[in-house]
N, C-alpha and C positions, 0 to 999 in steps of 0.2 A: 385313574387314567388321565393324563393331562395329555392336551390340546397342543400341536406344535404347528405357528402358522409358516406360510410358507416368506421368505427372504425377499425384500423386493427386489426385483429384475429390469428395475428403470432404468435408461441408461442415462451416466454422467454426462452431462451438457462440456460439448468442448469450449476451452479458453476462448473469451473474445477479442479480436485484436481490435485493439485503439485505429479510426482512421487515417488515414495518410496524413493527410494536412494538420493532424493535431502535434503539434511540437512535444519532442520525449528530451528530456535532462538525464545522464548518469547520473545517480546520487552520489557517486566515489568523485563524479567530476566538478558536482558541488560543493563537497564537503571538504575534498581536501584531505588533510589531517586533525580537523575539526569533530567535533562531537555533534557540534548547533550551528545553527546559522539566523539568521533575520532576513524576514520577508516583510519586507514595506507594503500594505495595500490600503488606497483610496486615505491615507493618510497615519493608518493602522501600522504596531509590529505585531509582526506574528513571529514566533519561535517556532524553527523546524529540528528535531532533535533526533539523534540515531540512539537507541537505548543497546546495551550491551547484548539483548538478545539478536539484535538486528533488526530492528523495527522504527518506522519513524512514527513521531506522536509531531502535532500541530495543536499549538496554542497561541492562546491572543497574549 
């Protein structure tokens, strides 16, 4: 006889929304028709890239 426990019934925590005052970018607005872009920081590149799943990766 096996044991069946019972499903957890926690509920999903809703989306949080970003604060007003924090500044939002489209990424279609960045992007362009581009794949990648370059992000300059503190003297740094950084590469912002859309992978064909739709996903962005950040690397130095």
């Amino acid at each position: 006889m096996s044991r069946t426990e019972p499903l957890s019934t926690a509920p999903t925590p809703a989306p949080q929304r970003p604060p007003a005052n924090v500044p939002q970018f489209d990424s279609h607005a960045l992007f362009g028709a581009a794949r990648e872009l370059l992000i300059r920081h503190d003297g740094a590149l950084y590469h912002l890239r859309l992978t064909r799943a739709g996903k962005l990766i950040l690397t130095k």
